[in-house]
N, C-alpha and C positions, 0 to 999 in steps of 0.2 A: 596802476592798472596792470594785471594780469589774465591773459588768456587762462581759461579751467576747460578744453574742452576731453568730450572721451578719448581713450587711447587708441580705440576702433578707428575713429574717425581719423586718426593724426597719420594712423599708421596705414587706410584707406590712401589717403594724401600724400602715401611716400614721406611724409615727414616723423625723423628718430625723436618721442617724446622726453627722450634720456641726455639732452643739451647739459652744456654747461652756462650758465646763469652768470650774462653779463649784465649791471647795472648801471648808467651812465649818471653821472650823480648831479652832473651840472647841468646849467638851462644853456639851450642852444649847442651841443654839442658836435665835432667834425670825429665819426670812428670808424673807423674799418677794423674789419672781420678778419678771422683766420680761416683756414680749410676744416678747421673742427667746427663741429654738430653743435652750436649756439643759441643761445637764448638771449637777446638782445633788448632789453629793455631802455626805452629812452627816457627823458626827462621832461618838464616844460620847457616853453621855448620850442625856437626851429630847430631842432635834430637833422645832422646832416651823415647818413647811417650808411653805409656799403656791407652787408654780408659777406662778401669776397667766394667762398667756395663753402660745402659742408652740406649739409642739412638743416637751414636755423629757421627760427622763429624770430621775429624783427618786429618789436610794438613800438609806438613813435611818441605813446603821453599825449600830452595838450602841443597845443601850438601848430605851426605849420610847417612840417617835416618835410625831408628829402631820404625816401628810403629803398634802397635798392637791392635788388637780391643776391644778384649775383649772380656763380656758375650751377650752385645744387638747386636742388627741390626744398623750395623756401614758402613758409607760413607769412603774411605781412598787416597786420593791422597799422591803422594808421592813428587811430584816435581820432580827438576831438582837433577839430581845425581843419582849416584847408590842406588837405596835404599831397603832395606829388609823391606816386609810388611804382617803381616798375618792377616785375617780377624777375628779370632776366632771364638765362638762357634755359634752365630748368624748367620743368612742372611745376609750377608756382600756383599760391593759393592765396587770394584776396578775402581778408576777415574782418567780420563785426560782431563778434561776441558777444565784446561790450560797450555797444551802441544803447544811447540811453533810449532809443525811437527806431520806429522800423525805416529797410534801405531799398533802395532799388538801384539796381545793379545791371549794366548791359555790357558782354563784350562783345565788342566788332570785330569783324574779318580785317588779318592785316593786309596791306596793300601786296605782298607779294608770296599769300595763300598759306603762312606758316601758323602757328597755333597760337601766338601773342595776339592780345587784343586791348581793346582800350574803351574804353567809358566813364560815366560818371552818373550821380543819382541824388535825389533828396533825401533828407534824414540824417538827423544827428551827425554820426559819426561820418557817413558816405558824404553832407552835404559838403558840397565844394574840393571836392579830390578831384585830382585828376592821376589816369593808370594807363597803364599799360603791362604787357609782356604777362598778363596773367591767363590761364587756362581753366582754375578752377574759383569756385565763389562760396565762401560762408558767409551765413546772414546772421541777424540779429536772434532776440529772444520777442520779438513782433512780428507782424503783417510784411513779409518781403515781400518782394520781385524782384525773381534772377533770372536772367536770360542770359544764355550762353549762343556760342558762336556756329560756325560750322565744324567746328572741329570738336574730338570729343574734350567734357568738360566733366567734373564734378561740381554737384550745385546740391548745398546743404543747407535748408531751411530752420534749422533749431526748434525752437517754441518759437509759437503764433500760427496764425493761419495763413501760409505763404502760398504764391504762384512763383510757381518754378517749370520753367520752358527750356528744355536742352536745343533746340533747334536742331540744325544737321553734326554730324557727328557720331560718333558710338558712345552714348554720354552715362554717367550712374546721376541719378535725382533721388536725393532725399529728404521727404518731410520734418521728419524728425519727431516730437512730443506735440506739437501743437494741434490745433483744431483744425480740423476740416481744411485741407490742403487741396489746391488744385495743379497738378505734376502734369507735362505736356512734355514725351520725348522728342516729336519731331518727324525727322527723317535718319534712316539708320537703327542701326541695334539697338538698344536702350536698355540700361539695367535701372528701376525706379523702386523706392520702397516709400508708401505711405505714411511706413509711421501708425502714431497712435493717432484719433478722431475718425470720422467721416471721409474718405479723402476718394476725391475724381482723380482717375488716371487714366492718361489717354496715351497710348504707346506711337500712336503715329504709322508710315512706312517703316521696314526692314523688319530684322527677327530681333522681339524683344522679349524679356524675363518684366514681368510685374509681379512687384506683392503689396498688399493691400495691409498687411500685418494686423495690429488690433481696429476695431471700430465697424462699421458698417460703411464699407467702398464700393462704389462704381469703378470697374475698371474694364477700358475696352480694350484687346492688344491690337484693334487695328486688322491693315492687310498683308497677309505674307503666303506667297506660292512656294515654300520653301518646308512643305510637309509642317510635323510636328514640334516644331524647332522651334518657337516660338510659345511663351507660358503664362499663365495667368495663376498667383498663390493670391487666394483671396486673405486666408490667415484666419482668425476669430471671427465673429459676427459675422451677420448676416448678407451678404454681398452680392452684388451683381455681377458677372463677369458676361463680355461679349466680344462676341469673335467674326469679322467678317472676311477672316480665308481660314487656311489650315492651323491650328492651334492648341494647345492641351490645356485644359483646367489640370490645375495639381493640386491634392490632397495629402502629398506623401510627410509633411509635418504635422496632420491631424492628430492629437492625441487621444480619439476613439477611431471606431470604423465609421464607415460614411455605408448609405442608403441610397442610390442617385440613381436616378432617371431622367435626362435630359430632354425625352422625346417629350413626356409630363409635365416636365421644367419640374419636380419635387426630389428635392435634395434633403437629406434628413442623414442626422448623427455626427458627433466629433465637428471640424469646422467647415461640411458643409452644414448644417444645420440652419435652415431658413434661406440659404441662399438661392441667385435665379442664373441658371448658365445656359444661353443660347449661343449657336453658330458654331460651334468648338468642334473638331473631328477628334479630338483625344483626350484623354484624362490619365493622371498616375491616380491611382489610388494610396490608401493609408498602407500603415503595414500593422494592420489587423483583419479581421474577415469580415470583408465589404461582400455589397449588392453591388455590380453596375451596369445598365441599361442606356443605350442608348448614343451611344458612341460606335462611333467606325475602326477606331486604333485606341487599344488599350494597355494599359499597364499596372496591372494589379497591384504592385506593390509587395510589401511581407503577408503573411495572413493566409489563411482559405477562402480564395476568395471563390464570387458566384459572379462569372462575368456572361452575358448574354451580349451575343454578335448581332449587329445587323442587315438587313438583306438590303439589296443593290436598289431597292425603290427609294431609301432613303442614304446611300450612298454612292458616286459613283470610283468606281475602281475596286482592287482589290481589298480586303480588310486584316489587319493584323492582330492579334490577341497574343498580351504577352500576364502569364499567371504572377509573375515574378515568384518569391520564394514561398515555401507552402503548399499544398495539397487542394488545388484548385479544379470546380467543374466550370466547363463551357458548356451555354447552354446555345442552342439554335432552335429558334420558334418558328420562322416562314423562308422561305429560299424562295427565289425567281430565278430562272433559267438563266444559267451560265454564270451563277455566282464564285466568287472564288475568294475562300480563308485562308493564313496562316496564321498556325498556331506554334510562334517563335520560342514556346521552351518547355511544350509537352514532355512530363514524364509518369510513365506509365508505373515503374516501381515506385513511386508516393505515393499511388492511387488516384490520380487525376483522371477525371472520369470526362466523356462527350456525351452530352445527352440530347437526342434528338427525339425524343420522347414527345414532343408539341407537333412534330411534323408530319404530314399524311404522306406517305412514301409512297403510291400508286394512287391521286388524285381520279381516274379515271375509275377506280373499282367501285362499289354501290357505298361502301361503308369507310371510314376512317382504316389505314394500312400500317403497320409499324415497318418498319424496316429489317430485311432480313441480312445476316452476316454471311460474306461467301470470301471467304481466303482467297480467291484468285482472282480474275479480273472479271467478271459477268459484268454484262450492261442491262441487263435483265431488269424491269420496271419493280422497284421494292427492294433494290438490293444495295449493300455495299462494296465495294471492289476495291482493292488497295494494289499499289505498287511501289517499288524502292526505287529512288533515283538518285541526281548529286546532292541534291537540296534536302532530302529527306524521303519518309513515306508519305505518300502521296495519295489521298482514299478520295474514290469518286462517289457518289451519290446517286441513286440514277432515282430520282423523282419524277415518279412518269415516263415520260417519255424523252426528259429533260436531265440535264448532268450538272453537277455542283460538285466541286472541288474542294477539298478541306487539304492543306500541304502541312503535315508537321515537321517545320525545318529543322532540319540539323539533328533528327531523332532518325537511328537504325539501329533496327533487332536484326543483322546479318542474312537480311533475305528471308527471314521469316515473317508470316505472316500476324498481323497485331492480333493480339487475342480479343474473344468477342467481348469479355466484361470489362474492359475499356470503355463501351458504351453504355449506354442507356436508354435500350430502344421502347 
């Protein structure tokens, strides 16, 4: 028996994939370890195995082992048999690689709140172990179920179609290759990646990171009052993403541009393509020249992008728009009184243009109004009026009889006035 897992993974897990390869050649063996980064392979029979300090990896064979980790961040398979395994004082990691059948795996809360935990499950290689002192869980190349503790865990599914529950904790959940995965963070921060297939993800309480990677995923992040902090990467295929507080869809690994309109629900190009994203107040975009409609906080990405703001009927508070790299226009279609932008990285020498070109700037006159440019500060119905503050220029709108705010932070021309083809009236 030997573990093959990725390097990604080992080195996820704090465990050095570069051990020295010890092989116990008898049945029933009594060994302890050194402080060096080991590879511990047991025999048939009861192996009776102490890793001592290091980094190691500790496989047990057949039979029914006694395998303990130690002081480092230790890998621990047990094999086939009953076997007793405790992780010790490290980040320790409970594995079934190579379990002929799928495992199901629970750790408990220790009795006086520290990160070891203890359980047991059916299946092959898990059936009849008993554990403790571990924090993170590999599953087989079948159907798991890993459930993790209060504290944060890693929980790695392989191939098959696994459920995997972080519970409380700040935990990462990974599916791995297999089919249609269902990942549950919990409560707390959650970092989850679907993996390849179909895979539901459900982010739970706190600020979490989701990605959906390849296949066509459901993935909700949940609730979080904690602004934009919080993300949903659907990845390839066609995806759901849903958001019931503050949250960003991200597109910034698309390898074309994205099309999206959230308010339409129609997402089209690179990997939104088919996808359906409701509740979300933010998005990154790609870093090519996207559309994007329909968002409160924005993040362009690279690219020229075309992002359009929205007004306070479908937002409440103020709205951010950020072009990221590139020669970006902001577009603004309708204002309601007492709206308020910023536009976080306005620059005027690339040509980034505001076009308020859709807006009737004196509602009150017989016909449609563009808006006129005035360098100083008019309140004047039709116009626009600027001023320089700590924050930035600061340009009012005076729509009617009504004011709207557009702030471009952290942009000064020295107390000069913005020139007028900046806009697009």
């Amino acid at each position: 028996m030997a573990i093959n897992l990725p390097n990604g993974l080992l080195k996820l897990l704090d465990i050095d994939p570069s051990t020295i390869e010890v092989s116990l050649s008898n049945a029933g063996n009594i060994f302890s370890g050194t402080d060096a980064n080991e590879h511990i392979l047991g025999n048939g029979g009861g192996d009776v195995i102490d890793a001592k300090g290091g980094s190691d990896i500790v496989e047990g064979g057949t039979g029914g082992d006694t395998l303990v980790g130690g002081g480092g961040n230790v890998y621990v398979e047990g094999g086939a048999g009953g076997d007793a395994m405790n992780g010790g004082a490290g980040i320790d990691t409970l594995g079934h690689s190579q379990s002929g059948s799928s495992v199901k795996v629970t750790l408990n809360d220790s009795g006086d709140g520290t990160t070891s935990g203890s359980g047991s499950g059916p299946g092959n290689h898990a059936q009849g172990d008993t554990i403790g002192g571990f924090e993170n869980v590999v599953g087989s190349l079948f159907n798991d179920t890993l459930t993790g503790n209060n504290s944060a865990n890693v929980l790695a599914g392989l191939a098959g179609a696994d459920k995997l529950f972080g519970m409380g904790g700040n935990d990462i959940l990974i599916g791995g290759v297999g089919a249609d995965d269902e990942l549950v963070g919990g409560d707390e921060g959650d970092t989850i990646h679907g993996g390849a297939g179909n895979d539901t993800i459900l982010g739970g309480n706190g600020i979490d990171h989701l990605f959906g990677d390849d296949g066509d995923d459901f993935i909700d992040v949940g609730f979080s009052d904690e602004g934009n902090t919080q993300t949903a990467t659907g990845g390839s295929g066609a995806d759901t993403l849903v958001c019931s507080g503050d949250g960003a869809a991200k597109y910034s690994s698309s390898p074309d541009a994205i099309d999206v309109n959230q308010t339409s629900n129609v997402f089209l190009g690179g990997d939104a393509e088919g996808d359906s994203v409701t509740g979300f107040s933010g998005i990154v975009g790609s870093n090519f020249d996207d559309t994007i409609k329909g968002f409160s906080d924005v993040d362009g990405g690279g690219g020229n992008d075309q992002i359009y703001a929205l007004n306070q009927a479908d937002v409440v508070g103020g709205r951010e728009l950020k072009g990221g790299d590139g020669t970006d226009t902001f577009y603004f279609t309708t204002f309601l009184a007492d709206d308020d932008y910023t536009i976080t990285d306005y620059d005027y020498a690339s040509g980034e243009k505001i076009d308020l070109s859709a807006i009737d700037a004196d509602p009150d006159a017989l016909e449609d109004q563009a808006f006129v440019w005035d360098s100083g500060e008019s309140s004047s119905p039709g116009t626009i009026s600027q001023r320089e503050d700590e924050d930035g220029i600061v340009l009012t709108l005076n729509v009617g009889d009504q004011q709207v705010s557009i702030v471009l932070q952290d942009y000064f021309n020295d107390g000069e006035p913005l020139p007028a083809d900046a806009f697009i009236l």
